[in-house]
Backbone of each chain as nested JSON, in Angstrom:
{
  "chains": [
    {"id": "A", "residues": [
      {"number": 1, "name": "UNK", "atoms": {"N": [78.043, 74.717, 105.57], "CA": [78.981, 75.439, 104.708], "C": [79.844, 74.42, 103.951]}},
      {"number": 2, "name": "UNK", "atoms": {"N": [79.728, 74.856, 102.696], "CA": [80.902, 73.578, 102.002], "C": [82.27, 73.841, 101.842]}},
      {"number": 3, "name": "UNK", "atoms": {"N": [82.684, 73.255, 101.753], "CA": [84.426, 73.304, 101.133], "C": [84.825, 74.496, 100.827]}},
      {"number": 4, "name": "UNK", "atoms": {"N": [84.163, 74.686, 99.669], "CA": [84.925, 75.804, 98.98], "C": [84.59, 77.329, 99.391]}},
      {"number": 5, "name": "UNK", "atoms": {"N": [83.188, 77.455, 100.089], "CA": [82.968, 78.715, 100.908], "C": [83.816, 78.724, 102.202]}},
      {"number": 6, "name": "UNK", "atoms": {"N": [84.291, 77.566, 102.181], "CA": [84.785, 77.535, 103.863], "C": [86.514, 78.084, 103.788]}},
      {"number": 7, "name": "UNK", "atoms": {"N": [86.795, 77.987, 102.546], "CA": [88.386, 77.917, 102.194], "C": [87.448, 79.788, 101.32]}},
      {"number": 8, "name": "UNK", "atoms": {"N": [87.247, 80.262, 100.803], "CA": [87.117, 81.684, 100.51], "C": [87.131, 82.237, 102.123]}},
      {"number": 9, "name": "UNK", "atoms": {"N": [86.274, 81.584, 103.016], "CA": [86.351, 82.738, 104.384], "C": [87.753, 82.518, 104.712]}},
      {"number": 10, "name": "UNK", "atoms": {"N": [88.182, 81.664, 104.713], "CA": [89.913, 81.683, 105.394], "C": [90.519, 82.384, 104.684]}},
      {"number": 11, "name": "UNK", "atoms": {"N": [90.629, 82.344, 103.596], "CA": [91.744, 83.429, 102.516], "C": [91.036, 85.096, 102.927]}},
      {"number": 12, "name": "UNK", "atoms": {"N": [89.802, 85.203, 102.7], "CA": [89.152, 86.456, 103.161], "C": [89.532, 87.029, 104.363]}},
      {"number": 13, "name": "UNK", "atoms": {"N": [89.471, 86.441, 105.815], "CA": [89.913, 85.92, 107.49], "C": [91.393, 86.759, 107.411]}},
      {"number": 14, "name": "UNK", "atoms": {"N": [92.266, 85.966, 106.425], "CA": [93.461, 86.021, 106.338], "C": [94.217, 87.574, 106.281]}},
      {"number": 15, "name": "UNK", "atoms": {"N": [93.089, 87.666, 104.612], "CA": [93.236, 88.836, 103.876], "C": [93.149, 89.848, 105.146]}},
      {"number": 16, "name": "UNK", "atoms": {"N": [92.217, 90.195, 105.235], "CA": [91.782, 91.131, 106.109], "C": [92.298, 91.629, 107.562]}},
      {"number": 17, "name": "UNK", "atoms": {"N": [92.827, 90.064, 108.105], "CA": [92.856, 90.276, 109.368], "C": [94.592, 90.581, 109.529]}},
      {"number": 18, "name": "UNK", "atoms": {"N": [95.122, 90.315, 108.426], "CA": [96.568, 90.565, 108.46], "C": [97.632, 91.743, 107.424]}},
      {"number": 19, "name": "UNK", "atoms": {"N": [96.703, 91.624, 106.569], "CA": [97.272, 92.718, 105.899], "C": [96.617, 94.321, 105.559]}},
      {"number": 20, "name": "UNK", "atoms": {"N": [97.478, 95.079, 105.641], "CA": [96.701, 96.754, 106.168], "C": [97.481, 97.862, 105.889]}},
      {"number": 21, "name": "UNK", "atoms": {"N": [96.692, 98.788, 105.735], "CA": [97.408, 100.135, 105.974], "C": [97.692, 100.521, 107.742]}},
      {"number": 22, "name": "UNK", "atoms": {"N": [99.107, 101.2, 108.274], "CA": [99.069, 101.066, 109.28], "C": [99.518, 103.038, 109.128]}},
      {"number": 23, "name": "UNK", "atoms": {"N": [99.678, 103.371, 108.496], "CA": [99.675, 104.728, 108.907], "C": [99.631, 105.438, 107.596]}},
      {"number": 24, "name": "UNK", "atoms": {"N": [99.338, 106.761, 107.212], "CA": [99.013, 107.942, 106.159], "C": [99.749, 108.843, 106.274]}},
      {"number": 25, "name": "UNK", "atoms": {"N": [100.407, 109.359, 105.736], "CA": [101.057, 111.123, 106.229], "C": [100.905, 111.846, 104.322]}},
      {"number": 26, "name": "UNK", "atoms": {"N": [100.284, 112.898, 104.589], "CA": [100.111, 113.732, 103.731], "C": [100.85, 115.198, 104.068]}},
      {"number": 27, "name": "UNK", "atoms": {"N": [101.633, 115.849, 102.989], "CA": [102.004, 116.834, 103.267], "C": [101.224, 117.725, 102.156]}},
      {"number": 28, "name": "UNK", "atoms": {"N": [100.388, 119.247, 102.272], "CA": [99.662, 119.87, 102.072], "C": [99.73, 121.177, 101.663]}},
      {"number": 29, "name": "UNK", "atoms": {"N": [99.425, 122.017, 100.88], "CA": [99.468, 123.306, 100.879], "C": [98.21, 124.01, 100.424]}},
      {"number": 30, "name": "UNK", "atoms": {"N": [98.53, 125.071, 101.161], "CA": [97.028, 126.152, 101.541], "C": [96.354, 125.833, 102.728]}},
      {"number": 31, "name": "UNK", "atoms": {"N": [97.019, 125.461, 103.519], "CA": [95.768, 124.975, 104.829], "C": [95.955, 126.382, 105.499]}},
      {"number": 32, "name": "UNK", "atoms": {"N": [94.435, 126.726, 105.973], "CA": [94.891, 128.257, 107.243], "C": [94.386, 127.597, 108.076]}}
    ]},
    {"id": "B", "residues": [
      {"number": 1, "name": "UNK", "atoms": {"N": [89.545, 120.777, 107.448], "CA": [89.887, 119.701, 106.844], "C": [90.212, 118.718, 107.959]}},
      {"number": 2, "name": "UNK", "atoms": {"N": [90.312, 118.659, 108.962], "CA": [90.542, 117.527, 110.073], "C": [89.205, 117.016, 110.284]}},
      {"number": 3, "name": "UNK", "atoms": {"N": [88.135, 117.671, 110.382], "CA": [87.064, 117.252, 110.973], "C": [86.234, 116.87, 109.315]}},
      {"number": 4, "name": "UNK", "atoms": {"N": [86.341, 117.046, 108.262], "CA": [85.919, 116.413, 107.204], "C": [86.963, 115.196, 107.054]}},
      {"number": 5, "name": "UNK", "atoms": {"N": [88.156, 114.893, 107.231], "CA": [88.736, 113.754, 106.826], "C": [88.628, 112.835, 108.178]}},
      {"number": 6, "name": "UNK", "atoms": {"N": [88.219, 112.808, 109.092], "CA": [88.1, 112.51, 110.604], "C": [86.615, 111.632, 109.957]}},
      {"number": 7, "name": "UNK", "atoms": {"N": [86.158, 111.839, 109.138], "CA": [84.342, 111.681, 109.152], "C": [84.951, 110.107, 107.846]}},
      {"number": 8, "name": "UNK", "atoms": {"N": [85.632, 110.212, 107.518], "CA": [85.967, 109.31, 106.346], "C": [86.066, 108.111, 106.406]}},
      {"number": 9, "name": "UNK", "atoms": {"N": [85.861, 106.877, 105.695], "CA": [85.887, 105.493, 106.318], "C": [86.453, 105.173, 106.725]}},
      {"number": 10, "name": "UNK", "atoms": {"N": [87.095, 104.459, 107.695], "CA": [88.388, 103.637, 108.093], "C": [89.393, 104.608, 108.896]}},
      {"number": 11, "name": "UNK", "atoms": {"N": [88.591, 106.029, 109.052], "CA": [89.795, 106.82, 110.016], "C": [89.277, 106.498, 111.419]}},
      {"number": 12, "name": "UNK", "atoms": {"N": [90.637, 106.606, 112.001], "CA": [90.64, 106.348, 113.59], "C": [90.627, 107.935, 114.22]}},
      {"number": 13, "name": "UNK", "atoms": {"N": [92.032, 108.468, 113.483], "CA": [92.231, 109.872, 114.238], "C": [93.535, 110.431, 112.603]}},
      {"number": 14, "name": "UNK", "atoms": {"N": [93.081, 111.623, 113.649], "CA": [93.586, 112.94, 112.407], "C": [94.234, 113.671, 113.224]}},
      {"number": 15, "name": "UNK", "atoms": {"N": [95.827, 113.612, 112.712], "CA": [96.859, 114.993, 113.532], "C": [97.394, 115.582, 112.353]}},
      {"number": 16, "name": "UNK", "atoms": {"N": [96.836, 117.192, 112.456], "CA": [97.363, 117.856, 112.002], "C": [98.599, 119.11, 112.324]}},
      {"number": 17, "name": "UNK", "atoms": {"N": [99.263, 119.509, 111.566], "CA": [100.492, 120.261, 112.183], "C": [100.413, 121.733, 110.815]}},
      {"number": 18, "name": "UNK", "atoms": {"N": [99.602, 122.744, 111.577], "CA": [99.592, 123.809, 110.592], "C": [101.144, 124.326, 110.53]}},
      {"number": 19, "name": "UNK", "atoms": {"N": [102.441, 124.126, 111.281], "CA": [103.283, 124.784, 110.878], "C": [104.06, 123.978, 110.057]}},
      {"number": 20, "name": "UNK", "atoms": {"N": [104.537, 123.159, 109.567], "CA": [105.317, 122.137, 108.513], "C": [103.71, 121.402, 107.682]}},
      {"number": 21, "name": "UNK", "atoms": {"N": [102.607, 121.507, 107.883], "CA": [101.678, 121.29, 106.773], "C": [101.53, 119.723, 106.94]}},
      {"number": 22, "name": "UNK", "atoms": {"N": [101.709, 119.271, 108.014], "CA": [101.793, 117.957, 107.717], "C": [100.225, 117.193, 108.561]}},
      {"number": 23, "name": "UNK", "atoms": {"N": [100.196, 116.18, 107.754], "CA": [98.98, 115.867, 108.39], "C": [99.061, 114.041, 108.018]}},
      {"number": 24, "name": "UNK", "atoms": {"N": [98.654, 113.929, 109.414], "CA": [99.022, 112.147, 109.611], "C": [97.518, 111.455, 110.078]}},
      {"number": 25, "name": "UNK", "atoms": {"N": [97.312, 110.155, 109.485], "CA": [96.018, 109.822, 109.873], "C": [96.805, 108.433, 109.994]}},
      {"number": 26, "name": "UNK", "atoms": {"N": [96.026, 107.71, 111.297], "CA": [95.567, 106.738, 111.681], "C": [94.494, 105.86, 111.573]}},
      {"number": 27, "name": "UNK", "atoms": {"N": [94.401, 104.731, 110.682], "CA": [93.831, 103.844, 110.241], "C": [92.891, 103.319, 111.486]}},
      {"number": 28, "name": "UNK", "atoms": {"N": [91.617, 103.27, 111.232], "CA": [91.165, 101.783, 112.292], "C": [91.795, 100.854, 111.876]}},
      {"number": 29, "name": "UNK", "atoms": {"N": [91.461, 99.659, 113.07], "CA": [91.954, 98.354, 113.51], "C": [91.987, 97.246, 112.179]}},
      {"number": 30, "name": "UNK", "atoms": {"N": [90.529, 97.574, 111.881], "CA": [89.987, 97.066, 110.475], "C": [90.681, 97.163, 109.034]}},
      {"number": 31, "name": "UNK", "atoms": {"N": [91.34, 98.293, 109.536], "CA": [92.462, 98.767, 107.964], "C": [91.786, 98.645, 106.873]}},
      {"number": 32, "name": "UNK", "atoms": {"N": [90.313, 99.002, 106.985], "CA": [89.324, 99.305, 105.968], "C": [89.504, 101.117, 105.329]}},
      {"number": 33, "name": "UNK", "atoms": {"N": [90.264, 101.107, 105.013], "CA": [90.966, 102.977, 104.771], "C": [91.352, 102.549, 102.909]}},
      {"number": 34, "name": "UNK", "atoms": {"N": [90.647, 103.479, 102.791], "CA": [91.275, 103.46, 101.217], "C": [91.881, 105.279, 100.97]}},
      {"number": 35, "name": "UNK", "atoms": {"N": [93.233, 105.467, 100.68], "CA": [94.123, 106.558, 100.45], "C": [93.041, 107.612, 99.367]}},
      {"number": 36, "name": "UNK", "atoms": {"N": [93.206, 106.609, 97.934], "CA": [92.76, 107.992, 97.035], "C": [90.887, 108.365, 97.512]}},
      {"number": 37, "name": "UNK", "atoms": {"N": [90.663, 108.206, 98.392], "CA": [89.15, 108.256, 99.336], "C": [89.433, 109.497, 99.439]}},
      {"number": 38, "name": "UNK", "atoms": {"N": [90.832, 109.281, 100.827], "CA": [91.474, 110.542, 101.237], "C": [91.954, 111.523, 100.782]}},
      {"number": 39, "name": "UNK", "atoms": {"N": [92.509, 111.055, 99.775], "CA": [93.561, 112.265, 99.024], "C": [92.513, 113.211, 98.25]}},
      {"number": 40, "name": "UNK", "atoms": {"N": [90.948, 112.47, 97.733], "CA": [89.974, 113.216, 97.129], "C": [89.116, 113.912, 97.902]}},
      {"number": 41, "name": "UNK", "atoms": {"N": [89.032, 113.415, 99.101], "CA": [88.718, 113.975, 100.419], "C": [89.169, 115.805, 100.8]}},
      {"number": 42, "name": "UNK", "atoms": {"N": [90.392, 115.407, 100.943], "CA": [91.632, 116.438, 101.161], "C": [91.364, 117.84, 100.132]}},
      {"number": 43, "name": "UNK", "atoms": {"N": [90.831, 117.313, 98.994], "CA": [90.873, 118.181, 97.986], "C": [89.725, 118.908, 97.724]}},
      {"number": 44, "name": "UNK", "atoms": {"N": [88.733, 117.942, 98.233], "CA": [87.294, 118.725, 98.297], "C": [87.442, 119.598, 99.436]}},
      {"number": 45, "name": "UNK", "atoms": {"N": [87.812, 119.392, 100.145], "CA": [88.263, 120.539, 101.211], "C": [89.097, 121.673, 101.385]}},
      {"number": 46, "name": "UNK", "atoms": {"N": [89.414, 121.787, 100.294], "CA": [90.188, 122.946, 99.319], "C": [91.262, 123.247, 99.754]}},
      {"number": 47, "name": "UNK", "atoms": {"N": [92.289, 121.695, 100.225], "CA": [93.382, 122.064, 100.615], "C": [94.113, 121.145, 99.339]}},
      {"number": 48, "name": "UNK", "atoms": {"N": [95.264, 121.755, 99.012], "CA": [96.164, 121.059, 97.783], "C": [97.712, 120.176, 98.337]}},
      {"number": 49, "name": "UNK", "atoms": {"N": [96.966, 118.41, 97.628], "CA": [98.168, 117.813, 98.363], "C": [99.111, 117.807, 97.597]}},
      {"number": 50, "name": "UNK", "atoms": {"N": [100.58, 118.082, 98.488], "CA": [101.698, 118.347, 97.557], "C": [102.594, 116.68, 97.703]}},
      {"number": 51, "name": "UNK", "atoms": {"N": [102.19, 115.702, 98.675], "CA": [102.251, 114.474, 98.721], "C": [101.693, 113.728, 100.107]}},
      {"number": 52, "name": "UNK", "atoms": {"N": [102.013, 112.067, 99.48], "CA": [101.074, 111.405, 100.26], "C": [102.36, 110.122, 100.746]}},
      {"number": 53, "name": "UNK", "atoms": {"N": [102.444, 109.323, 101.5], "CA": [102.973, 108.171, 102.229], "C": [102.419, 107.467, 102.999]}},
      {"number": 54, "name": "UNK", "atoms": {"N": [102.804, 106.622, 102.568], "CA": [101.531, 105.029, 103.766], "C": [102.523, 104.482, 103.941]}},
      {"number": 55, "name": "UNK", "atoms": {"N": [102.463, 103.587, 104.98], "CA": [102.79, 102.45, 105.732], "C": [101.892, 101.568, 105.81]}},
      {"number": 56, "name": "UNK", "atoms": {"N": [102.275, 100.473, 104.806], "CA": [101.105, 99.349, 104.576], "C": [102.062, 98.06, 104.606]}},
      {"number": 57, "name": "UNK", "atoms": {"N": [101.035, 96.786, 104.941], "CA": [101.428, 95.312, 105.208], "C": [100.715, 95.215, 104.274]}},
      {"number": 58, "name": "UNK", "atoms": {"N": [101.011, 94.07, 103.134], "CA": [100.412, 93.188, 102.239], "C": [101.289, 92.177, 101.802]}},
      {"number": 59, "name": "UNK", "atoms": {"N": [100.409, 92.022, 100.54], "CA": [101.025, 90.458, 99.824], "C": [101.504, 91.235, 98.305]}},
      {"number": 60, "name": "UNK", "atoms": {"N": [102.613, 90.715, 97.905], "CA": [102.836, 91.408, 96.625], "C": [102.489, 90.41, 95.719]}},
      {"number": 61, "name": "UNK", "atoms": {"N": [101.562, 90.58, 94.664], "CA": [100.761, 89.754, 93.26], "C": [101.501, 90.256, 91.961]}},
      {"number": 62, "name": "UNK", "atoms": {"N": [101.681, 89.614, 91.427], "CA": [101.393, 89.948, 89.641], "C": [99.969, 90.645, 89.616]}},
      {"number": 63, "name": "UNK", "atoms": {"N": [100.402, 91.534, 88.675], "CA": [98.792, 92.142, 88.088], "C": [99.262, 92.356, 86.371]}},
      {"number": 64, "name": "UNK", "atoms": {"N": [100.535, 92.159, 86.034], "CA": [100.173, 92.046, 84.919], "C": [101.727, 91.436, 84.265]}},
      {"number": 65, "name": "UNK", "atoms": {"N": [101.92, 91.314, 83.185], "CA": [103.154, 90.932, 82.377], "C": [104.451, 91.801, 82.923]}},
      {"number": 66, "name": "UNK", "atoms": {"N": [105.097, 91.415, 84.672], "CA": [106.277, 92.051, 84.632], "C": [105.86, 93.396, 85.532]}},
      {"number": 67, "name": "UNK", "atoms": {"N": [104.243, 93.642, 85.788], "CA": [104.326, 94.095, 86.922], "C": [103.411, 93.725, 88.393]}},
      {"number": 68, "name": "UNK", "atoms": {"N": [103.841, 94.584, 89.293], "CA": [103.83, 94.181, 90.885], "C": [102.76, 95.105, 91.116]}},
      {"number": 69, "name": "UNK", "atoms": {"N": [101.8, 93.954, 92.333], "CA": [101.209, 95.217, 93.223], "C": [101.184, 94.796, 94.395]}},
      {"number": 70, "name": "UNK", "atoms": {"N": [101.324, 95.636, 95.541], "CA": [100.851, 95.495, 96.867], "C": [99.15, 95.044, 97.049]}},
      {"number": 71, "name": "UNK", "atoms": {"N": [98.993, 94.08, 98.038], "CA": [97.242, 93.701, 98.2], "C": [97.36, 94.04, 99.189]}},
      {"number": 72, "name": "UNK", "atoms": {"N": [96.722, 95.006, 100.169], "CA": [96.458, 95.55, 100.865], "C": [95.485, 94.52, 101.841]}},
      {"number": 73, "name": "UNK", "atoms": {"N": [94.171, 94.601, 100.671], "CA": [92.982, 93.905, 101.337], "C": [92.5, 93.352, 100.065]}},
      {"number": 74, "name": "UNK", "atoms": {"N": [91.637, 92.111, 100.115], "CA": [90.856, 91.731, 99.066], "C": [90.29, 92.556, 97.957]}},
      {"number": 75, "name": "UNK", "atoms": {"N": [89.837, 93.995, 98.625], "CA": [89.614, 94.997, 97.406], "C": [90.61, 96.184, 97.076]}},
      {"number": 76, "name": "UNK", "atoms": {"N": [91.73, 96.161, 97.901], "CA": [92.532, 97.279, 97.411], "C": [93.487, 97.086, 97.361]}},
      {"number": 77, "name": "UNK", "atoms": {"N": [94.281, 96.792, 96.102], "CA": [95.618, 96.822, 96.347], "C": [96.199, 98.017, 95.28]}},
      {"number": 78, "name": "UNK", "atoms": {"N": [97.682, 98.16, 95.255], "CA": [98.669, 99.951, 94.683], "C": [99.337, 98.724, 93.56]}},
      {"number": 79, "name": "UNK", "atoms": {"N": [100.088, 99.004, 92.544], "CA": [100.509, 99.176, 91.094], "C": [101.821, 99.632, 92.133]}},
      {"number": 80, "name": "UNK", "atoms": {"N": [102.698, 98.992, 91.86], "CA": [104.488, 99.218, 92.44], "C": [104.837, 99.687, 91.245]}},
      {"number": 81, "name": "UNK", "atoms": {"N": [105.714, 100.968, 91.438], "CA": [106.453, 101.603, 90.368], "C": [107.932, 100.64, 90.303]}},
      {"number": 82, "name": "UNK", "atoms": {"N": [108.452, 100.594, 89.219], "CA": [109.322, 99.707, 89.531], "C": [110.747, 100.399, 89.755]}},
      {"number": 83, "name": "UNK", "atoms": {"N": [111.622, 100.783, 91.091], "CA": [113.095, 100.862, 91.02], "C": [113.34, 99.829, 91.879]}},
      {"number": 84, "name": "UNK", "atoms": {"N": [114.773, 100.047, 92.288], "CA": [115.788, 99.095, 93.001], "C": [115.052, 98.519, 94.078]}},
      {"number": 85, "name": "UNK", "atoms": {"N": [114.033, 98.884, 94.754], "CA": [113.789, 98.692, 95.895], "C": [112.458, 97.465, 95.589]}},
      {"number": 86, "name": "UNK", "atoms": {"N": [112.192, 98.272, 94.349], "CA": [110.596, 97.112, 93.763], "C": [111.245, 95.539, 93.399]}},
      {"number": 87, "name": "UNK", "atoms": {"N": [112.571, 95.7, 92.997], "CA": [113.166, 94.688, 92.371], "C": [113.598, 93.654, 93.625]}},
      {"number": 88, "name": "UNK", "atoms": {"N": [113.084, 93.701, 94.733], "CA": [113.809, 93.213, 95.431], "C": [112.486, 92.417, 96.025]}},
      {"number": 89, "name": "UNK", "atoms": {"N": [111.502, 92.968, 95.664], "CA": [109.745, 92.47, 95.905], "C": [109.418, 91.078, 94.832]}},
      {"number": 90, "name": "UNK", "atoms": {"N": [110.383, 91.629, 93.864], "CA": [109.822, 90.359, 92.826], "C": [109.702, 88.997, 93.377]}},
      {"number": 91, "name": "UNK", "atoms": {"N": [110.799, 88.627, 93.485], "CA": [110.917, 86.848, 94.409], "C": [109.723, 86.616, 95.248]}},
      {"number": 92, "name": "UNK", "atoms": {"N": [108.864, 87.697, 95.988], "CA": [107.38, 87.437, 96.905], "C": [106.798, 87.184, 95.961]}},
      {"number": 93, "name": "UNK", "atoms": {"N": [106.471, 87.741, 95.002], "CA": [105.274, 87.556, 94.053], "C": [104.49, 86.325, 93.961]}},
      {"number": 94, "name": "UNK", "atoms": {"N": [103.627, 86.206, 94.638], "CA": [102.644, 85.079, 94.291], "C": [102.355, 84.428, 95.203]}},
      {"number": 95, "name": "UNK", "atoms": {"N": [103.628, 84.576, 96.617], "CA": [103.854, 84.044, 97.513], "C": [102.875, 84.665, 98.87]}},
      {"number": 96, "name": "UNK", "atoms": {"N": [103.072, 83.719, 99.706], "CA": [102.307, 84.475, 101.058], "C": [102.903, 85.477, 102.016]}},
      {"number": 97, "name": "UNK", "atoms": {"N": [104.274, 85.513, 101.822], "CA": [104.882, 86.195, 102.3], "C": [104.324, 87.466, 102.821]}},
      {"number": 98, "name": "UNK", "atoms": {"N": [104.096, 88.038, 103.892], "CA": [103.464, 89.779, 104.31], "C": [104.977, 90.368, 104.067]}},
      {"number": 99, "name": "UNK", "atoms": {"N": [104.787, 91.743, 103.446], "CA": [105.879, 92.67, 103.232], "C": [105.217, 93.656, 104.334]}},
      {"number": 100, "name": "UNK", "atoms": {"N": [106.0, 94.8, 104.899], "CA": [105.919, 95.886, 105.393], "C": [106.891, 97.161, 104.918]}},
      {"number": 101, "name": "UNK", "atoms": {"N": [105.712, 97.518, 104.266], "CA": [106.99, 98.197, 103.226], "C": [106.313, 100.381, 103.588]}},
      {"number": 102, "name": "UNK", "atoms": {"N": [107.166, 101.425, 103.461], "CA": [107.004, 102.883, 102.896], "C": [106.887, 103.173, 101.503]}},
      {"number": 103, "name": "UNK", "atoms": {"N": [105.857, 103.387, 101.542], "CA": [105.765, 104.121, 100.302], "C": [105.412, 105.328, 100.004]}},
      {"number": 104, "name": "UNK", "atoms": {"N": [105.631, 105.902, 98.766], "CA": [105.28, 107.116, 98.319], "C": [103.972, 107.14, 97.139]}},
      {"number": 105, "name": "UNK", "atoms": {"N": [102.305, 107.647, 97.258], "CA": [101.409, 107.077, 96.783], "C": [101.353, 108.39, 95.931]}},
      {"number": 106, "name": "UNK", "atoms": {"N": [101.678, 109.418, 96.236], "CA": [101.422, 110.529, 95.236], "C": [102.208, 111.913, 95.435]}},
      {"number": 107, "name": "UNK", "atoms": {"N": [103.087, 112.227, 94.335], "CA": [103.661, 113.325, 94.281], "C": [103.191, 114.68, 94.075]}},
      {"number": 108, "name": "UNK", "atoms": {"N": [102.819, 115.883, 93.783], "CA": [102.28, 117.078, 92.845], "C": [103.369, 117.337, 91.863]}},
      {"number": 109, "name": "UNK", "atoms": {"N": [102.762, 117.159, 90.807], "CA": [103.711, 117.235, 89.615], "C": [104.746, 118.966, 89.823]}},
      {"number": 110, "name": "UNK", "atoms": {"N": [105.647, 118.574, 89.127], "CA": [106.869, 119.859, 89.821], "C": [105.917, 121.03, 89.339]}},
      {"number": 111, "name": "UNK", "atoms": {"N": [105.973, 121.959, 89.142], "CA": [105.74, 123.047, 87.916], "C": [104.016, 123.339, 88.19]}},
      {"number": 112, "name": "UNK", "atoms": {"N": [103.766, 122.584, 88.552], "CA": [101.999, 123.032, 88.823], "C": [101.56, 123.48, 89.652]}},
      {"number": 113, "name": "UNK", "atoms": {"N": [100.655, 124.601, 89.784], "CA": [100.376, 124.842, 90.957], "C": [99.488, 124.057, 91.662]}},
      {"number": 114, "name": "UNK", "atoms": {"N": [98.6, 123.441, 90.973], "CA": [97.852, 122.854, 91.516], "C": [97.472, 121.311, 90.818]}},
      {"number": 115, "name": "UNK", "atoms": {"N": [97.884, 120.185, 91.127], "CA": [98.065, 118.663, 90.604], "C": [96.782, 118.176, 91.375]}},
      {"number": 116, "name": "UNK", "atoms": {"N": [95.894, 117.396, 89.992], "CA": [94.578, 116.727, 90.779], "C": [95.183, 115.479, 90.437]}},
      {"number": 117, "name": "UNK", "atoms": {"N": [94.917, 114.926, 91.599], "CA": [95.729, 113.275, 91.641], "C": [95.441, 112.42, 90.222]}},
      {"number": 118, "name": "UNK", "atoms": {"N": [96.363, 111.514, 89.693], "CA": [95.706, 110.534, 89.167], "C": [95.083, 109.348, 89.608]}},
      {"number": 119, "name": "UNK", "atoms": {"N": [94.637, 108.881, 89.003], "CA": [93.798, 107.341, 89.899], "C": [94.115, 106.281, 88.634]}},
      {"number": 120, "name": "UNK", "atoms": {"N": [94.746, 104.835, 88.845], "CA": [94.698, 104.491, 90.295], "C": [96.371, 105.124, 90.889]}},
      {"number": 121, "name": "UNK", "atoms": {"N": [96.149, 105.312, 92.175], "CA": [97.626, 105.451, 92.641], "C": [98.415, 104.444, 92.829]}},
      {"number": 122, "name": "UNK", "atoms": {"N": [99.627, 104.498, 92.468], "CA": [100.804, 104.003, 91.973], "C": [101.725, 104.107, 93.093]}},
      {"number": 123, "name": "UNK", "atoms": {"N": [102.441, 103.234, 93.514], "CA": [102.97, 103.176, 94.833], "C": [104.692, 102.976, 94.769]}},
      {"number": 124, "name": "UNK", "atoms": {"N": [105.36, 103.677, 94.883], "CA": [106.837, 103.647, 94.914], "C": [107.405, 103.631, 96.55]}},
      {"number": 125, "name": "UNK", "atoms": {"N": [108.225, 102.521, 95.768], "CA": [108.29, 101.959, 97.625], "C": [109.581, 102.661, 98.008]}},
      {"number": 126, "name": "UNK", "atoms": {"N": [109.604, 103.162, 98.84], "CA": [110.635, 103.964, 99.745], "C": [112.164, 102.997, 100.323]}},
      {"number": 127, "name": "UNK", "atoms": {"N": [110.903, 102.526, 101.069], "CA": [111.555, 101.055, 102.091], "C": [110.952, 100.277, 102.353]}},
      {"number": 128, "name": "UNK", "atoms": {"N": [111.471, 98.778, 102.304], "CA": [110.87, 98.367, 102.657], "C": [111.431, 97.601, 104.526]}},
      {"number": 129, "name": "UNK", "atoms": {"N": [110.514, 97.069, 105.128], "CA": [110.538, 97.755, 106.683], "C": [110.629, 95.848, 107.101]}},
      {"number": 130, "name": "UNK", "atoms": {"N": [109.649, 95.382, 107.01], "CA": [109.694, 93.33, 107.086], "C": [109.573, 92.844, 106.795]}},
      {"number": 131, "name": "UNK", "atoms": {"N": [109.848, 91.325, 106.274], "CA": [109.492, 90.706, 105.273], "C": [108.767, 89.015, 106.807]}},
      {"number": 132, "name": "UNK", "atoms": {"N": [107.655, 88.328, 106.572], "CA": [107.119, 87.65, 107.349], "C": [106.46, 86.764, 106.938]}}
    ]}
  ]
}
């Protein structure tokens, strides 16, 4: 692996492994 | 609609509350969840969202001349609406900094009965929760 694929998986690694959605709340109408 | 949005990428679990209408989903671990998935989800299921809120960690970027977005993940990041609270995001910009911020991803326009989301969603930050 060279350099520069090796430094995209870390920023990717990074990306992914640290930043997120941690919760959703939807409020709705018409549900039966 | 629990067991169609339960089936959706990146959901863990689905609580719904038929008496206040509220309905909360839990992300997998992966935080591979994309919202307007859901919110189009929600709608094919012929229920009408009257709004939406996340709780998301990212990096705040420039995306364009003067405005902000949350990066979520390499492929998804929200367009920050800008008030008092966005203005306080600017100084991260560019930086590595993780924010943990509330937001508000979609309203139903007042007066309508029925609002089909726009895309992309636009994220007005509530609060923001840590800065790291």
């Amino acid at each position: 692996m060279n350099k520069k694929s090796f430094a995209l998986l870390m920023l990717f690694s990074t990306l992914v492994g640290q930043a997120q959605i941690h919760h959703i709340e939807m409020r709705v109408e018409g549900m039966t | 609609m629990k067991q169609h949005l339960g089936r959706q990428s990146g959901v863990q679990q689905v609580e719904v509350s038929l008496l206040d209408g509220k309905v909360e989903i839990t992300p997998k671990e992966d935080g591979q969840i994309d919202p307007a998935h859901l919110l189009k989800a929600t709608y094919d299921s012929g229920v009408s969202v009257a709004e939406m809120e996340i709780t998301a960690q990212g990096k705040v970027v420039n995306d364009s001349p003067g405005g902000l977005s949350l990066q979520v993940s390499p492929s998804l990041s929200f367009p920050i609406v800008s008030n008092e609270l966005s203005q306080r995001l600017t100084p991260l910009a560019g930086t590595s900094t993780l924010v943990t911020v509330r937001g508000q991803l979609y309203q139903k326009p007042p007066g309508k009965k029925k609002g089909e989301p726009s895309f992309p969603l636009k994220l007005t930050v509530l609060e923001v929760q840590k800065q790291e």
